[in-house]
C-alpha positions in Angstrom: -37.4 -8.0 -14.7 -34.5 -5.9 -16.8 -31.9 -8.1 -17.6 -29.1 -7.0 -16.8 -26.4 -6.2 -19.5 -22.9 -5.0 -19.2 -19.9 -4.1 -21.8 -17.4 -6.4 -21.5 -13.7 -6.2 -22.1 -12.2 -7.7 -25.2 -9.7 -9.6 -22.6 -10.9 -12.9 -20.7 -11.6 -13.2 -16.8 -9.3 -15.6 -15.3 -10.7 -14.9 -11.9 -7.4 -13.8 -10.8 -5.8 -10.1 -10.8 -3.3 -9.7 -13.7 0.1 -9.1 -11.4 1.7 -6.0 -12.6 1.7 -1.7 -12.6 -1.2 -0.3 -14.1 -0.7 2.8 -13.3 2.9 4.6 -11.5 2.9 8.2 -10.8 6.3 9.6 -9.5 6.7 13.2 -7.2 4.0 15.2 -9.5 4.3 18.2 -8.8 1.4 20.9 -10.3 1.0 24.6 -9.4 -1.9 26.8 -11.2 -0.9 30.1 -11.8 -2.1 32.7 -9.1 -2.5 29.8 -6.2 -1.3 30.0 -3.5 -0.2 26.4 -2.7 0.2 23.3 -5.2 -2.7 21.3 -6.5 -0.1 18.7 -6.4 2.7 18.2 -4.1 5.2 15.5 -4.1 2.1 13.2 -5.2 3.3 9.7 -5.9 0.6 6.6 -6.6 0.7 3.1 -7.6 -2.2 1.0 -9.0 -2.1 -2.4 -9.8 -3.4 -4.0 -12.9 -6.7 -5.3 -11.7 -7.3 -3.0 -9.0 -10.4 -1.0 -8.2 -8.8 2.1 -6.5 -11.0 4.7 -4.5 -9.0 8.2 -4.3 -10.7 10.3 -1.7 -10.8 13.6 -1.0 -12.2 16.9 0.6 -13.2 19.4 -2.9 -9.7 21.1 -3.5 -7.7 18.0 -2.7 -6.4 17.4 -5.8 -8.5 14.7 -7.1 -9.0 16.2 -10.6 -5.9 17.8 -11.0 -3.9 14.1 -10.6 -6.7 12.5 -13.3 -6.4 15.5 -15.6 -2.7 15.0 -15.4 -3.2 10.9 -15.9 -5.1 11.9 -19.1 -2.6 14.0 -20.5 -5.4 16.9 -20.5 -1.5 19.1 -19.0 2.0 18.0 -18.0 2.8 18.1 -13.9 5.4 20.9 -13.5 7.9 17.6 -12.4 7.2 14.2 -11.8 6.7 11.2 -14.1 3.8 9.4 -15.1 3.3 5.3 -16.6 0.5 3.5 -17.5 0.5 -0.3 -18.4 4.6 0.4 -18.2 4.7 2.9 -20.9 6.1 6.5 -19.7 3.6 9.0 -21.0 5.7 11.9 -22.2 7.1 9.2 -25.3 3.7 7.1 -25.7 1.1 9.2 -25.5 -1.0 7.9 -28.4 -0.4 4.4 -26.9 -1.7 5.3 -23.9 -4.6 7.4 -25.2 -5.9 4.2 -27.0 -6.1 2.2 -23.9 -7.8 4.2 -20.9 -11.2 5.5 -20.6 -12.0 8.9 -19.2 -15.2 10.1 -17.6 -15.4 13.7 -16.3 -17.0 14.7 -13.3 -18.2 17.8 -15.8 -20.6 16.0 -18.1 -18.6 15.5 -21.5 -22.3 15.4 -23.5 -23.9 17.5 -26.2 -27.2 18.0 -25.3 -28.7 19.0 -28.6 -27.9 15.7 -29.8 -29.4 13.0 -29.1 -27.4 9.8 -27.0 -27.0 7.6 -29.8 -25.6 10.5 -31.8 -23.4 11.2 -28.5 -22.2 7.6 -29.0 -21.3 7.6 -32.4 -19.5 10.7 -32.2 -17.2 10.1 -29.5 -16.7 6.0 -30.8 -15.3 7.9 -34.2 -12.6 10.1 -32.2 -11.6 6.5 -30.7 -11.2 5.4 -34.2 -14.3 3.3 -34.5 -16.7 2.7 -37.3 -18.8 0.6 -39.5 -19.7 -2.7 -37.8 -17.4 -2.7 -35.0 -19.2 1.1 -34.3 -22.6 0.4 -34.3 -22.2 -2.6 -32.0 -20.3 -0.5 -29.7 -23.0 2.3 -29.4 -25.7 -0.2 -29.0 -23.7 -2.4 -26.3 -23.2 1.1 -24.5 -27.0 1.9 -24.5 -28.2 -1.1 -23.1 -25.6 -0.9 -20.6 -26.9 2.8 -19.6 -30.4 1.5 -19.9 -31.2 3.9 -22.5 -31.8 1.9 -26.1 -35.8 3.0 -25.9 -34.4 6.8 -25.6 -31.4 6.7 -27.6 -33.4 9.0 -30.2 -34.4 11.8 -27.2 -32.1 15.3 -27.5 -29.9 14.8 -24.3 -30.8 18.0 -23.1 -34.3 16.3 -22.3 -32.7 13.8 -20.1 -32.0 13.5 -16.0 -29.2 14.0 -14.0 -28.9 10.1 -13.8 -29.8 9.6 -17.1 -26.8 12.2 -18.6 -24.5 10.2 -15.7 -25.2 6.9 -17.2 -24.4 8.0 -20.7 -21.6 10.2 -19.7 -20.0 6.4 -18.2 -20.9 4.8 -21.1 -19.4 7.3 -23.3 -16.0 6.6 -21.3 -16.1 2.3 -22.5 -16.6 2.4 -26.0 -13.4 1.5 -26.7 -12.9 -1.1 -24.2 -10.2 0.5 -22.3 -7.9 -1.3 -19.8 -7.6 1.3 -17.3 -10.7 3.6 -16.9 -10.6 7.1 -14.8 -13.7 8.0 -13.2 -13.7 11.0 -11.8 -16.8 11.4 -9.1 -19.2 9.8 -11.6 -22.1 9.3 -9.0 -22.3 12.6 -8.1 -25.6 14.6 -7.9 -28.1 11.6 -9.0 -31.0 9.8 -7.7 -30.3 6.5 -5.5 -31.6 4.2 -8.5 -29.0 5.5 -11.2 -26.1 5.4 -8.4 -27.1 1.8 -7.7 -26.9 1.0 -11.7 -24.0 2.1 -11.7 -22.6 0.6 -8.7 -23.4 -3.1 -10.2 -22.0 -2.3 -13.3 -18.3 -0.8 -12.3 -18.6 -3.7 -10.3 -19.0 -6.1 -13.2 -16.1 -4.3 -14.9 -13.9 -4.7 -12.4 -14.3 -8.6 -12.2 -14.2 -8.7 -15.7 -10.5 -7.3 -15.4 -10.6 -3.3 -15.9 -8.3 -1.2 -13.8 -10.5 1.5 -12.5 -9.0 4.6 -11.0 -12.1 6.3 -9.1 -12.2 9.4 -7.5 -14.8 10.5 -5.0 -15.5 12.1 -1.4 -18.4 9.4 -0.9 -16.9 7.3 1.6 -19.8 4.7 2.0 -19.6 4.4 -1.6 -15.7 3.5 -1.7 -15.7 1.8 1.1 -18.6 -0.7 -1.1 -16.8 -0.3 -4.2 -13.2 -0.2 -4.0 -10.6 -2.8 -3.1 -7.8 -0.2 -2.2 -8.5 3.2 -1.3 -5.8 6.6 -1.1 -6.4 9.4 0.8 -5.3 12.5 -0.8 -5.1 16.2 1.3 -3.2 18.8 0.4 -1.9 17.7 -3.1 -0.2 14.0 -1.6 -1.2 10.9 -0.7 -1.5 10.9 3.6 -2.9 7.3 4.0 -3.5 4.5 1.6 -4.3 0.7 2.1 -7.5 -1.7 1.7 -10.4 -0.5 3.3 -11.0 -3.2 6.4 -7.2 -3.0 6.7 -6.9 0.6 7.4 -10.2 0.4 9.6 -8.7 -2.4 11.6 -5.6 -0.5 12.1 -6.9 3.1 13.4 -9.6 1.8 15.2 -12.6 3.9 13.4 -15.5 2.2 12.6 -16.1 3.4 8.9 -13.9 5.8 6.2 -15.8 8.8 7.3 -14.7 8.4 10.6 -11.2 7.7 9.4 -11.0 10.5 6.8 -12.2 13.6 9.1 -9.6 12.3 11.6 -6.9 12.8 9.0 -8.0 15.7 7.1 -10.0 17.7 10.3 -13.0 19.2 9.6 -12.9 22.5 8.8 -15.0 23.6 5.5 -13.0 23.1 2.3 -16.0 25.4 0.4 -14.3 28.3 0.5 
């Protein structure tokens, strides 16, 4: 049997939720040039310290606008944005030093290898030496990959690049991690790795911020879910809460009877 390894936050468990805002986003407002409606539209979100928050939505909901905008990747057109209480137009290095990104476009370079992938990106956090090394090894075992750490990425899986794209996003041990569809387009065995370990991090205290239109998977994973359509928030809550409430028996249920079904592949 593989033991089971995980990276763990530099921050004890107390077995409680740390009270408090990890995350507070105010009225955003984002329009791309040439669209014909808002990514965003009057999009306002709170996330508690502690909290494993699901944001679902159809493709073109606005999912990765609102992370890219949480990141700092662009400014909304209006709105405000804090994370761990600091606004993010006057402490954007602060924040940048505490929250973890991982893309749902794999952030790799596959002509290196993963442990070269590791060391690169733990240097643009501002690691090295010691503190480095141990960092890119914790992350390997974590993605199961220590025995291939020397393979050219571009030889790996789809679950294989998805492991070490997550493990890319924790080498800094951030506080509040953005995922953004990180399960998407892998084999049942990596999903289920990575299942167990967001898990783990969330008990061990990291705020995660996940995006995703699996609702099976949030409804396993996440202890408060939003439900974002058109560019805003229609329905938020936990998930048995808001099943109780409407009467559906599952999110998928729930989340066609909010958004309809018409194809959003166009």
């Amino acid at each position: 049997m593989v033991e089971k390894v995980v990276v763990k936050t530099d921050y004890p468990s107390t077995g409680v939720k740390e009270q408090g805002t990890a995350l507070l986003a105010t009225s955003l407002l984002m329009q791309y040039r040439n669209a014909e409606s808002p990514a965003l539209n009057d999009f306002s979100l709170q996330v508690q310290k502690g909290e494993f928050f699901g944001l679902l939505g159809a493709n073109g909901a606005g999912k990765t606008t609102a992370i890219s905008i949480f990141s700092g990747f662009f400014p909304p057109v209006s709105g405000t944005i804090s994370i761990m209480g600091m606004d993010f137009q006057r402490h954007q290095n602060k924040i940048k030093q505490i929250f973890g990104l991982v893309p749902q476009d794999l952030a790799l370079y596959e002509n290196l290898s993963a442990r070269e992938n590791l060391l690169f990106f733990g240097k643009l956090y501002g690691l090295g030496g010691h503190k480095l090394e141990g960092a890119v090894e914790k992350c390997l075992a974590f993605s199961r990959l220590t025995d291939l750490a020397g393979r050219l990425v571009s030889t790996y899986s789809g679950g294989m690049k998805r492991r070490l794209n997550l493990a890319a996003g924790l080498l800094h041990n951030p506080q509040v991690l953005f995922l953004d569809e990180p399960t998407v387009g892998i084999d049942a065995q990596s999903r289920n790795l990575i299942h167990e370990q967001l898990i783990e991090l969330h008990r061990m205290g990291t705020t995660i911020l996940y995006t995703s239109h699996y609702m099976e998977e949030a409804q396993e994973l996440c202890s408060r879910i939003g439900i974002i359509d058109g560019g805003k928030i229609i329905e938020q809550g936990e998930p048995a809460e808001l099943l109780r409430k409407s009467g559906h028996k599952n999110l998928e249920s729930l989340f066609l009877h909010l958004t309809g079904k018409q194809l959003r592949d166009a």
